[in-house]
N, C-alpha and C positions, 0 to 999 in steps of 0.2 A: 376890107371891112367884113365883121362878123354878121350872117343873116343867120335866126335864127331856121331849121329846117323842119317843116312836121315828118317826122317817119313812120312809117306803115312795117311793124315789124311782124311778120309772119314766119312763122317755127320756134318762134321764142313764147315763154310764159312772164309773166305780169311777177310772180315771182321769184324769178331768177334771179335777181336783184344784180341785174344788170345795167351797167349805166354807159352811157353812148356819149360822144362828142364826136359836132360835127363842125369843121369848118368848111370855106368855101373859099381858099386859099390863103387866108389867115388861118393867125395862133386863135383859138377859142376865148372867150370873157375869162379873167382871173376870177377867183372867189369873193366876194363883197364882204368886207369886214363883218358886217351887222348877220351875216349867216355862215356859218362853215359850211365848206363846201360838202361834206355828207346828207345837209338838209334841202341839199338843192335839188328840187323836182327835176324828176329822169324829161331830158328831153326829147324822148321816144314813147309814141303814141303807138297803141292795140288793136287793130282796127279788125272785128268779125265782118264776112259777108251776111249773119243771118241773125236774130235774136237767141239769146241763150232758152236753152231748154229750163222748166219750171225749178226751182230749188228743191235738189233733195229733204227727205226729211233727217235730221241730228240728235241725239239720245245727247244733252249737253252734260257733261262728265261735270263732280264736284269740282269748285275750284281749288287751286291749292292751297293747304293752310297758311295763316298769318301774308298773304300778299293782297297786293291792292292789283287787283284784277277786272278784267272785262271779258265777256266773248265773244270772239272774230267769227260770224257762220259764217259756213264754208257757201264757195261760190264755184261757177263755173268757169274755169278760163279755156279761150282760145289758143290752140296748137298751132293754127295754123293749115290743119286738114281737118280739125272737128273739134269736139268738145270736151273736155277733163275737167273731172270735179277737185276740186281744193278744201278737203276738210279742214272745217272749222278748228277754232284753236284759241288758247287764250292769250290773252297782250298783258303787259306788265304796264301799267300805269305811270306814266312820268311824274306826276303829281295827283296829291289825294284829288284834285278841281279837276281834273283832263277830263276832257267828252273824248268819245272813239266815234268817229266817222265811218260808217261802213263803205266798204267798195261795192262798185254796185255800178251796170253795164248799161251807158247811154244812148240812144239812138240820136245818129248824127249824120247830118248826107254823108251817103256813102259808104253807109254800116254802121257798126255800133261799135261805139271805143269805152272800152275799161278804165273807169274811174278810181283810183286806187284808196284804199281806207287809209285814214290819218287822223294823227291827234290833234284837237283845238283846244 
């Protein structure tokens, strides 16, 4: 039987756009028709021992011409020994309606886990 696992991944960044499967001696959940399996939230969690340091400040660059755009500010992510910043950057809009969710660091027993930005 498939349990899902929370992981504490430390040395890795939030970006790496690394995706983990874990079983517990089963084969993992197949993909569910209704989402391809690229939209399926990493089931690996970011967890700091500490809160992030305050946001740098960003000089936000023009956007580019003729696209439907948003801007991502940059954040802090966890190493796993300390703090790196992640400059900001722009997103390419799925549709002209898409909202951009910022990522943005929760406190949660236990430290503070990385919520990642996404479109709704």
């Amino acid at each position: 039987m498939f349990r899902p696992i929370r992981l504490a991944l430390l040395g890795l960044t939030a970006s790496a756009g690394l995706v983990l499967a874990t079983t517990a001696g089963a084969a993992p959940l197949p993909p569910t028709p209704a989402l391809p399996a690229m939209l399926w939230p990493a089931q690996a969690v970011i967890i700091a021992p500490s809160a992030p340091p305050p946001p740098r400040y960003e000089v936000v660059p023009a956007p580019p011409p003729q696209r439907y755009v948003v801007w991502d500010p940059g954040h802090w992510n966890w190493d796993g020994r300390g703090w790196i910043w992640v400059p900001g950057h722009y997103e390419d809009r799925p549709h002209p309606h898409a909202v951009w969710v910022v990522g943005h660091w929760a406190h949660r027993r236990g430290g503070w886990v990385w919520i990642p930005a996404h479109w709704r």
